[in-house]
C-alpha positions as CSV (number, residue, x, y, z in Angstrom):
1,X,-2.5,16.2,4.6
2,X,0.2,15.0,6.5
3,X,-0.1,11.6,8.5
4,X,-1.5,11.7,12.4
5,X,0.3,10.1,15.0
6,X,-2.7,9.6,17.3
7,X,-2.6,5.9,18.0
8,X,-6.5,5.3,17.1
9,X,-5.4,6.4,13.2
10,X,-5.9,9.2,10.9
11,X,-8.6,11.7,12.1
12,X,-11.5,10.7,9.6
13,X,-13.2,13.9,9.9
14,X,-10.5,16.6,9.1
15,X,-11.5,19.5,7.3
16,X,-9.8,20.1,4.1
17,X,-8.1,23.8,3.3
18,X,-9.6,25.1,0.6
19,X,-8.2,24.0,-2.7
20,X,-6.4,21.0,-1.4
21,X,-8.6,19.1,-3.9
22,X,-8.5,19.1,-7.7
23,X,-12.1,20.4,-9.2
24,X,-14.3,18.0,-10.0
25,X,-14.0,16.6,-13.6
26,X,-15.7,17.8,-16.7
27,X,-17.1,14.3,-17.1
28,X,-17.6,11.8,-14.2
29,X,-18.1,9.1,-17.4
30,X,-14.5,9.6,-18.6
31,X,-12.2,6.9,-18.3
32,X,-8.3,8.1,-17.9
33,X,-6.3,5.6,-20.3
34,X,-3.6,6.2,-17.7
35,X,-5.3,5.0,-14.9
36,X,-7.5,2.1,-16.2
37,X,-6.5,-1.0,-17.5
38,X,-6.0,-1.2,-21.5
39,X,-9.4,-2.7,-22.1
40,X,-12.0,-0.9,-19.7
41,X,-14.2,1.2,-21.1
42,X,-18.0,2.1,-20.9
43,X,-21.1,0.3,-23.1
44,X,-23.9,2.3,-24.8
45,X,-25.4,2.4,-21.2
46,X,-22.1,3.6,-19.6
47,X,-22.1,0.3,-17.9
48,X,-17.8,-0.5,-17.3
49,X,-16.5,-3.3,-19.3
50,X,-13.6,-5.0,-19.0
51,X,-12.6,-7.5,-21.5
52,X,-15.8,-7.7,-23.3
53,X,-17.3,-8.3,-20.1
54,X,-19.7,-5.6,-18.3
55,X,-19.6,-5.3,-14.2
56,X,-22.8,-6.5,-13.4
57,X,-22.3,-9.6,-15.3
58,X,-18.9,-9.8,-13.1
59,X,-20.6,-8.8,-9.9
60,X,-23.7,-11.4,-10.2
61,X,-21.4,-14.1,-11.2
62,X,-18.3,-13.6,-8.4
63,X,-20.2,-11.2,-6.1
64,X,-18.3,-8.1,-4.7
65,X,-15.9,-7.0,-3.9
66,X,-13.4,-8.5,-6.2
67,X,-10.3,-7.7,-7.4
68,X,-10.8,-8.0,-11.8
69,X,-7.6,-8.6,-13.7
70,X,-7.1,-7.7,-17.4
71,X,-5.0,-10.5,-18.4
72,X,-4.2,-9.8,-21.8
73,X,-2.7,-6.2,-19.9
74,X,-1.1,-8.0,-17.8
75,X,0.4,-10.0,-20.8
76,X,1.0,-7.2,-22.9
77,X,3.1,-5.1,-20.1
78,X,4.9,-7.9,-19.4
79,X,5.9,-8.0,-23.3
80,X,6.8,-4.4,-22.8
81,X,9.0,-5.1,-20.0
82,X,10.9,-7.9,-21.7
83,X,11.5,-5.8,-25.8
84,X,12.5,-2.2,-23.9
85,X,15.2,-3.9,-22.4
86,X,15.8,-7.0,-24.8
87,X,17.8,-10.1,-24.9
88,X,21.2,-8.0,-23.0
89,X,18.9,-7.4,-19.9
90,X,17.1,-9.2,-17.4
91,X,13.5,-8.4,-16.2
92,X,12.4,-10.1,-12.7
93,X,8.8,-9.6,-11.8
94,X,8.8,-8.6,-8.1
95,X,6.1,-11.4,-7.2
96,X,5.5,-9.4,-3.5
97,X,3.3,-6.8,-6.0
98,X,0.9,-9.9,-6.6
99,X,1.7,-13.2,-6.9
100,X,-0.5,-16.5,-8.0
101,X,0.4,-19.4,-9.4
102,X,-2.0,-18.2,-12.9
103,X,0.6,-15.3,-12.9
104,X,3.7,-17.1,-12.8
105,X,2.5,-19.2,-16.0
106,X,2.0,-15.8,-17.6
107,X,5.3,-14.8,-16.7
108,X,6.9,-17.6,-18.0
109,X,4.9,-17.4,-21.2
110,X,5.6,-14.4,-21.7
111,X,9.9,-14.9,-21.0
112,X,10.2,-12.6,-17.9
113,X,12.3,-13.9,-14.8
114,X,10.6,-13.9,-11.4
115,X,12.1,-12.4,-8.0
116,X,10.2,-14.1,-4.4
117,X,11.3,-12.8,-1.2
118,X,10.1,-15.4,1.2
119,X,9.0,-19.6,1.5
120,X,5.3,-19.1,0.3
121,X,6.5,-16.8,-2.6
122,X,9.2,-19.2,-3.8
123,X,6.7,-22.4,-3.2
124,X,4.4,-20.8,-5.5
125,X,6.8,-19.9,-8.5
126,X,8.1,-23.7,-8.1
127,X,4.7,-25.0,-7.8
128,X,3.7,-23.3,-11.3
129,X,6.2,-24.7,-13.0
130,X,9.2,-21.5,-12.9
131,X,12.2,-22.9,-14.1
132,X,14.2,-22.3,-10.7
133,X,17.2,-20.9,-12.5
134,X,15.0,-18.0,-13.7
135,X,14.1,-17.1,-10.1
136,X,15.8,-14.5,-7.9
137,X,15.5,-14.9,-3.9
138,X,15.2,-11.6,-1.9
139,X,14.7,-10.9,1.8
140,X,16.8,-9.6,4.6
141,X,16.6,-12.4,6.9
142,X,16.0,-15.8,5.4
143,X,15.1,-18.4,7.2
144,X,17.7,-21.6,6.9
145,X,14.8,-23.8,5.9
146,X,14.3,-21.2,3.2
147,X,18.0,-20.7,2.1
148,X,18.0,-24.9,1.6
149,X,14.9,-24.8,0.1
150,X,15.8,-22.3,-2.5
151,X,19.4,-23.8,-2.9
152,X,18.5,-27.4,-3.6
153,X,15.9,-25.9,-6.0
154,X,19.0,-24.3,-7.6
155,X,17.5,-21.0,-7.9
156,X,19.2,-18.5,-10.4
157,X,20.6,-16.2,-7.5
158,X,20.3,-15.1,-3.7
159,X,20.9,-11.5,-2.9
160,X,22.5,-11.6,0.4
161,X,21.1,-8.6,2.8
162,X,23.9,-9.1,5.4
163,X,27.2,-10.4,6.8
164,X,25.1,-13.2,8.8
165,X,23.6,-14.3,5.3
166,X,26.8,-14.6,3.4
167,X,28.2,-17.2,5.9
168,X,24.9,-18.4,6.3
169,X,24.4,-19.2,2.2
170,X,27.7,-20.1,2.0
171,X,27.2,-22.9,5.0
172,X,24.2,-24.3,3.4
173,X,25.3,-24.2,-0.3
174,X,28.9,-26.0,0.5
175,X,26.8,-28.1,3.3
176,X,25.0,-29.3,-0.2
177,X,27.6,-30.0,-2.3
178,X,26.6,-26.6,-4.4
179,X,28.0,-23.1,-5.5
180,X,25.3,-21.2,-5.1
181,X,25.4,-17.7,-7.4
182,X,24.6,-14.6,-5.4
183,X,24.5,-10.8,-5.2
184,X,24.9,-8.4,-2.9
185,X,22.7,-5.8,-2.1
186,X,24.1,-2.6,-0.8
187,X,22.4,0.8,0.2
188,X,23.7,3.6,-1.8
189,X,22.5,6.6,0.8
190,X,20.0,7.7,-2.2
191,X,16.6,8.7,-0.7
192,X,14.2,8.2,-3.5
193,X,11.2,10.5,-4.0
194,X,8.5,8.9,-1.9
195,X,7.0,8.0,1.0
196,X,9.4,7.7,3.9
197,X,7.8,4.6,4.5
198,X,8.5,2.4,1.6
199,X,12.4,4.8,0.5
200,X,14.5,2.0,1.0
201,X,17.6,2.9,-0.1
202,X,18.9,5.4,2.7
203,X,21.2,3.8,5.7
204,X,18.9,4.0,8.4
205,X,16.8,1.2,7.1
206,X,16.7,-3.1,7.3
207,X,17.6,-3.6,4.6
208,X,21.2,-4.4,2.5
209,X,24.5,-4.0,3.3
210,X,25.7,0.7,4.0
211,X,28.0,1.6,1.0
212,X,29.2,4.0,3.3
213,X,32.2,3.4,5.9
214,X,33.2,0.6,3.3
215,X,30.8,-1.6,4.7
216,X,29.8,-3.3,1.3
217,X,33.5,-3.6,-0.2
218,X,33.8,-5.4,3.6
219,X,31.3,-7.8,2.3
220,X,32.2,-8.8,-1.3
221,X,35.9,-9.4,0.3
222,X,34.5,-12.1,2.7
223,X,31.7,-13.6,0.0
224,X,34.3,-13.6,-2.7
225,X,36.5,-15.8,-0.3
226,X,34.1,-18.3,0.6
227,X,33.9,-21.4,-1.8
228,X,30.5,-22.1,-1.5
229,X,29.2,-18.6,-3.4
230,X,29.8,-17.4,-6.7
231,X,29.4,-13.7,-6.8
232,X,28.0,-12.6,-9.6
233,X,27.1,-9.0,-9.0
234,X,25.8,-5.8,-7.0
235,X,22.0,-5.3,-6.1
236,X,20.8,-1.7,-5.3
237,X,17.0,-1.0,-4.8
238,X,16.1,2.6,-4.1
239,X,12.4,2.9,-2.8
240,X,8.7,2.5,-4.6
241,X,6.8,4.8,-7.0
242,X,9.7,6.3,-8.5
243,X,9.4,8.8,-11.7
244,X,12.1,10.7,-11.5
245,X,15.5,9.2,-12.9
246,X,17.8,11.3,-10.8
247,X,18.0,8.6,-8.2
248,X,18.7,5.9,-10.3
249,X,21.6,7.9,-11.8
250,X,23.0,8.6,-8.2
251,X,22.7,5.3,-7.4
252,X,24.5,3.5,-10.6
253,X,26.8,5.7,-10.3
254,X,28.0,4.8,-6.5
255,X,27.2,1.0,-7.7
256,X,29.8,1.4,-10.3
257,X,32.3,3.2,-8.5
258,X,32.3,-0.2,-5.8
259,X,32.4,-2.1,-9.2
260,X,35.5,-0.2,-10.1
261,X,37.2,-0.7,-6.3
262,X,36.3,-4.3,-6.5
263,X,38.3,-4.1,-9.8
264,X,41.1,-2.8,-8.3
265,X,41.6,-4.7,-5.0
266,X,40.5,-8.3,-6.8
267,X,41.3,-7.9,-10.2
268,X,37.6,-9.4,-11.3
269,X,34.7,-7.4,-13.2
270,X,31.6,-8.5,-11.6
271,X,29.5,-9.6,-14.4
272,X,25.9,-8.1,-13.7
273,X,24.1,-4.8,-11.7
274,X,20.9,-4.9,-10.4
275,X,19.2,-1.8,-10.3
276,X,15.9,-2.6,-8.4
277,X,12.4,-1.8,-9.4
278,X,10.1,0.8,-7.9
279,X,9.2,2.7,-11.1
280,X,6.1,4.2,-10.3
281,X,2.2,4.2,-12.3
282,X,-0.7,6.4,-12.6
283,X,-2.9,6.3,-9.3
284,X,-4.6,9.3,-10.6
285,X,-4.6,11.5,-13.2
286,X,-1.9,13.9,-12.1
287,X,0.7,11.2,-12.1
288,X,2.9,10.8,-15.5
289,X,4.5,7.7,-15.6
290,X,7.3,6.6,-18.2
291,X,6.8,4.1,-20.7
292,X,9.2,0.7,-20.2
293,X,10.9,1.6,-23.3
294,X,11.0,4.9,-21.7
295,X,13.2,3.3,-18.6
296,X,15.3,0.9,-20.2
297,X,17.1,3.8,-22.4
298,X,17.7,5.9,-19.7
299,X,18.7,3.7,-17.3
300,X,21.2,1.7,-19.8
301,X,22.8,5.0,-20.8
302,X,23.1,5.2,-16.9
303,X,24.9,2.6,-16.5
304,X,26.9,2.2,-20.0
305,X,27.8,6.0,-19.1
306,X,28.6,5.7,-15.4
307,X,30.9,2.2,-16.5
308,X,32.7,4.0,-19.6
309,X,33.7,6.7,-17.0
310,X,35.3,4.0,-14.6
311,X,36.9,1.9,-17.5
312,X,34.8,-1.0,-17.3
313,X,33.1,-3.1,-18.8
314,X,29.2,-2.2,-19.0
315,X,27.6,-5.1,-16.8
316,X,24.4,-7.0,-18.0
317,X,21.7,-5.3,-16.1
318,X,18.5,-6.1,-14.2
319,X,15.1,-4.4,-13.5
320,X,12.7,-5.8,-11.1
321,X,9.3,-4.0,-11.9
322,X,6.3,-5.6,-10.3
323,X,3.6,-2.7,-9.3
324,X,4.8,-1.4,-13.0
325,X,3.4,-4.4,-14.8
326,X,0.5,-5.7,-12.6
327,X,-0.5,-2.5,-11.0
328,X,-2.8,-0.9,-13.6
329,X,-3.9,-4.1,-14.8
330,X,-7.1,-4.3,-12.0
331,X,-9.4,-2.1,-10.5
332,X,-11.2,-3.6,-7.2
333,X,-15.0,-3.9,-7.5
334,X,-17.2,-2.9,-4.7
335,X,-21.0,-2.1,-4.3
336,X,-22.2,0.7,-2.1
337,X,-23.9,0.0,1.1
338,X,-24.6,3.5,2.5
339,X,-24.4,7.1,1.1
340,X,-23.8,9.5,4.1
341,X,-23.9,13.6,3.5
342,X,-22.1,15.6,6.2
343,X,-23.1,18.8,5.4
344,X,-20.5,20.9,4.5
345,X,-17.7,18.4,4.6
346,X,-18.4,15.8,2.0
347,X,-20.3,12.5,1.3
348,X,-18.9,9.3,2.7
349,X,-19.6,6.4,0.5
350,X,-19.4,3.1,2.1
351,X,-18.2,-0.3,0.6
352,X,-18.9,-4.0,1.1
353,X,-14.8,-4.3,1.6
354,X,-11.8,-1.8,2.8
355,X,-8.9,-1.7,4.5
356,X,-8.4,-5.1,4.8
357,X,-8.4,-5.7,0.3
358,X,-6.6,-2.2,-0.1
359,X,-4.6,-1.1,3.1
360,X,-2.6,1.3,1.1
361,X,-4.3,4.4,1.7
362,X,-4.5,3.7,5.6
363,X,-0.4,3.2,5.8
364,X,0.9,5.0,3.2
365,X,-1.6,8.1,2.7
366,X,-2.2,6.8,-1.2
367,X,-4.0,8.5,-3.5
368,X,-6.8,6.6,-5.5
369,X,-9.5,7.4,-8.3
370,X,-12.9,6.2,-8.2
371,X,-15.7,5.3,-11.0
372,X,-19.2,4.7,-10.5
373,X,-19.2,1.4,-12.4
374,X,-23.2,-0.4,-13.2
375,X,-24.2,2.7,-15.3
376,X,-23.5,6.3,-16.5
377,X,-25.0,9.4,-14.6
378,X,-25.2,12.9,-15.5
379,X,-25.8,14.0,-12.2
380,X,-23.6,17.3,-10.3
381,X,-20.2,15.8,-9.1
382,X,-20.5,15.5,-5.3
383,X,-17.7,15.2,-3.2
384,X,-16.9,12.4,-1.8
385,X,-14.7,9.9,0.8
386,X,-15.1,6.3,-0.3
387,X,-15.1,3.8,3.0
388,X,-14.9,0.5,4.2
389,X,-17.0,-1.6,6.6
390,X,-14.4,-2.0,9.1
391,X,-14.7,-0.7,13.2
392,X,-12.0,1.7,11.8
393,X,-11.9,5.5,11.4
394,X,-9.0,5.3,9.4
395,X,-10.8,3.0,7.2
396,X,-10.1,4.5,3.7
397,X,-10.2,3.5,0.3
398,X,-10.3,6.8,-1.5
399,X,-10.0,9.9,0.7
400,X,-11.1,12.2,-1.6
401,X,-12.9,11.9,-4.8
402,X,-15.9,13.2,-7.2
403,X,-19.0,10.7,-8.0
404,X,-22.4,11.9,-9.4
405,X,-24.6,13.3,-6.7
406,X,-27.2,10.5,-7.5
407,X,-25.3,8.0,-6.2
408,X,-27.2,4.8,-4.3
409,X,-27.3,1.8,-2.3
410,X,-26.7,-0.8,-5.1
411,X,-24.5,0.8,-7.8
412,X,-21.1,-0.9,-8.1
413,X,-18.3,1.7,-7.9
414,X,-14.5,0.9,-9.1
415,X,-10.9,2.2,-7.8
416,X,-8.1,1.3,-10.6
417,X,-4.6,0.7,-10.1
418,X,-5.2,-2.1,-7.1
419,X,-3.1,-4.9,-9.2
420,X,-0.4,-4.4,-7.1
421,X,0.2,-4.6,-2.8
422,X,-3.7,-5.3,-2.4
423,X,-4.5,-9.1,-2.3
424,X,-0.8,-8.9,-1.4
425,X,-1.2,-7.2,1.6
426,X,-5.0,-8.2,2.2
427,X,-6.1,-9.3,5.6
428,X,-9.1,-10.9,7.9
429,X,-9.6,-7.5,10.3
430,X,-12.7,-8.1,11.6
431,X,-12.5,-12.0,10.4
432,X,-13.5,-10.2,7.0
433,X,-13.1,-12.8,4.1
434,X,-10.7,-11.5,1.4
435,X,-11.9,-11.1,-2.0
436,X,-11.3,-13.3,-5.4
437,X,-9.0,-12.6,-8.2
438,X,-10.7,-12.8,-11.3
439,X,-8.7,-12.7,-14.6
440,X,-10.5,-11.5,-17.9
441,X,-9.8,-12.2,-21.4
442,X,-11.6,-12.4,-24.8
443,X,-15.0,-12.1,-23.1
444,X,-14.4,-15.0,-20.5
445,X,-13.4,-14.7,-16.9
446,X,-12.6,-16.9,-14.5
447,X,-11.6,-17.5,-11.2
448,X,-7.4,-17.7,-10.5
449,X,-7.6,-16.6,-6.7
450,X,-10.9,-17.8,-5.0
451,X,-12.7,-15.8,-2.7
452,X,-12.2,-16.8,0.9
453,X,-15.1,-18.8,2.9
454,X,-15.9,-19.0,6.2
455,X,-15.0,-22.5,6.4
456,X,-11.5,-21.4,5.1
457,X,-11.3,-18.9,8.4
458,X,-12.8,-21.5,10.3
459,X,-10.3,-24.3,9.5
460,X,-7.1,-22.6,11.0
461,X,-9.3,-21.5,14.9
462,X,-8.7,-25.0,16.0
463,X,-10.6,-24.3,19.3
């Protein structure tokens, strides 16, 4: 269904053609491995667990909805991340997928780097105790309070987005007595797979430096020349739930061909290549992510290919996966408020929450799955739209999905996959309070983001 352009938001009433929708499933109890995180699964009652934990249990103790995190997935991709690519490799965690200060102390734990792209971001890594040379500063239009910030922390890089923020770095970092180590990121004129919306790595777009025109040779020349940065390499990021490796190999290779000019006009070998994240996960079933291990070989093959070719020297390389790690690792608990046939259409289901803990499926058209969650049914699949409580047609969490036909005010319903660019991009529409993060583990859970209170909303309406 393509996107409308009406300015009140998708129609939330279209009729679907005939077969736009997958059949319903053989088994509205299954659990896809793919989509869940690595400990869910169902009790004797069909009642989801998570951790040892059922969802009730959750649900009376933290209320609904909530976003529930599977820590030891969390930990465990994480691991993943760091052994595919090993100790030649760096892996950032893109901290805009989800960031709290709980996370960082995982990350660190577990021996992963972390990339923050703005104040808040980089205030929370320091806060939990990041080792500042282990973080990598992102953005294409850092503040100078920011730039300071990050340069008296002595983070591990900058990537500069612009000819402004080369001088600009280079200002503050010599202003400070420092050398600050950067990169550069350039766009490559690769149009990843995906959503227009979030393909980042073709021209027309804010963000890095066009290869095209020599635009990014330009800007290595004048950062090279400056005293206060130390180049240390090329940044390319080309757009968000990625599968196919055919962009990435475009891409190294028009990274490594600049490589190769830099070579030749300044006699250095810039020591490291940053090849972005955006690797994609399973929202649904249909989708077929690669495995970490999966990635790293065919990305350092890439790169060791693309660099043999040019006669260089294969560069250390980084990955920045974030919706890769924490993505699958939580599914968003809700309870159902209203069940509403429309005959001949479908069902709409609506939620305690919505757009405003999961505004993906409102901007970017994504696809989610849906279980019923406080017990097992073997009622006829209905067809259904799952909905939030907002004064919002395009109020969407699931646009189209099976649940048994003897659904209710009451039962608890989860979507998987909402680790990632949910709490992140959660809001207050309709002075809504957004939901806790709650981390499970070994048959405990507990509270790392706290639900939102009307005190908190209160607090900043100074009157």
């Amino acid at each position: 269904m393509s996107r409308s352009a009406h300015p009140a938001g998708p129609r939330h009433a279209d009729v679907l053609p005939e077969g736009h929708y997958s059949a319903p499933p053989a088994d509205l109890n299954a659990l896809d491995p793919k989509v869940w995180a690595r400990t869910v699964g169902r009790d004797e009652h069909g009642v989801l667990t998570v951790g040892g934990i059922d969802v009730k249990q959750l649900a009376e103790e933290f209320g609904t909805p909530a976003y529930i995190l599977d820590e030891a997935d969390f930990r465990a991709r994480a691991r993943a991340w760091r052994t595919a690519f090993g100790s030649d490799a760096d892996v950032f965690y893109a901290g805009k997928a989800f960031l709290s200060r709980a996370v960082v102390r995982w990350l660190h734990e577990e021996g992963l780097n972390l990339d923050v792209c703005s104040g808040g971001e980089l205030a929370t890594a320091l806060s939990a105790g990041m080792p500042a040379d282990r973080i990598a500063f992102h953005g294409n239009n850092k503040s100078p309070a920011e730039i300071e910030r990050a340069v008296r922390a002595g983070v591990g890089r900058i990537v500069l987005d612009s000819f402004q923020e080369i001088v600009r770095v280079a200002h503050i970092a010599q202003s400070l007595g420092k050398r600050q180590r950067v990169q550069i990121r350039i766009t490559v004129g690769v149009e990843a797979h995906t959503h227009e919306f979030i393909a980042t790595a073709h021209e027309d777009q804010k963000f890095g430096i066009p290869l095209a025109g020599g635009q990014a040779a330009e800007a290595v020349r004048r950062a090279l020349q400056l005293d206060g940065l130390e180049v240390i390499g090329i940044h390319s990021h080309i757009g968000s739930q990625i599968f196919d490796m055919s962009g990435f190999e475009v891409a190294a290779h028009r990274v490594v061909g600049l490589l190769r000019e830099i070579r030749d006009e300044h006699g250095i070998e810039l020591p490291e290549i940053d090849l972005g994240g955006g690797l994609g996960i399973a929202y649904t079933s249909d989708d077929d992510p690669r495995e970490p291990h999966e990635i790293a070989k065919a990305l350092t093959e890439i790169v060791t290919r693309e660099c043999e070719a040019a006669r260089l020297s294969t560069p250390r390389i980084s990955v920045e996966p974030g919706r890769a790690i924490v993505g699958p690792t939580a599914f968003t608990l809700y309870e159902v408020g209203t069940v509403k046939p429309l005959e001949g259409l479908r069902t709409y289901v609506s939620v305690d929450g919505g757009m405003s803990d999961n505004i993906r499926t409102a901007l970017y058209d994504a696809e989610y799955s849906v279980a019923l969650a406080s017990r097992g049914s073997d009622a006829e699949p209905m067809l259904c739209r799952v909905v939030g409580k907002h004064c919002e047609s395009g109020d969407i969490v699931v646009r189209d999905a099976f649940l048994p036909g003897d659904l209710a005010p009451g039962d608890l319903i989860a979507v998987p996959a909402t680790g990632a660019y949910c709490r992140s991009m959660a809001s207050n529409y309709n002075h809504v309070l957004r939901p806790p993060v709650v981390a499970v583990d070994g048959g405990g859970a507990r509270v790392i983001v706290r639900r939102e209170t009307e005190e908190d909303l209160l607090r900043l309406d100074v009157g």
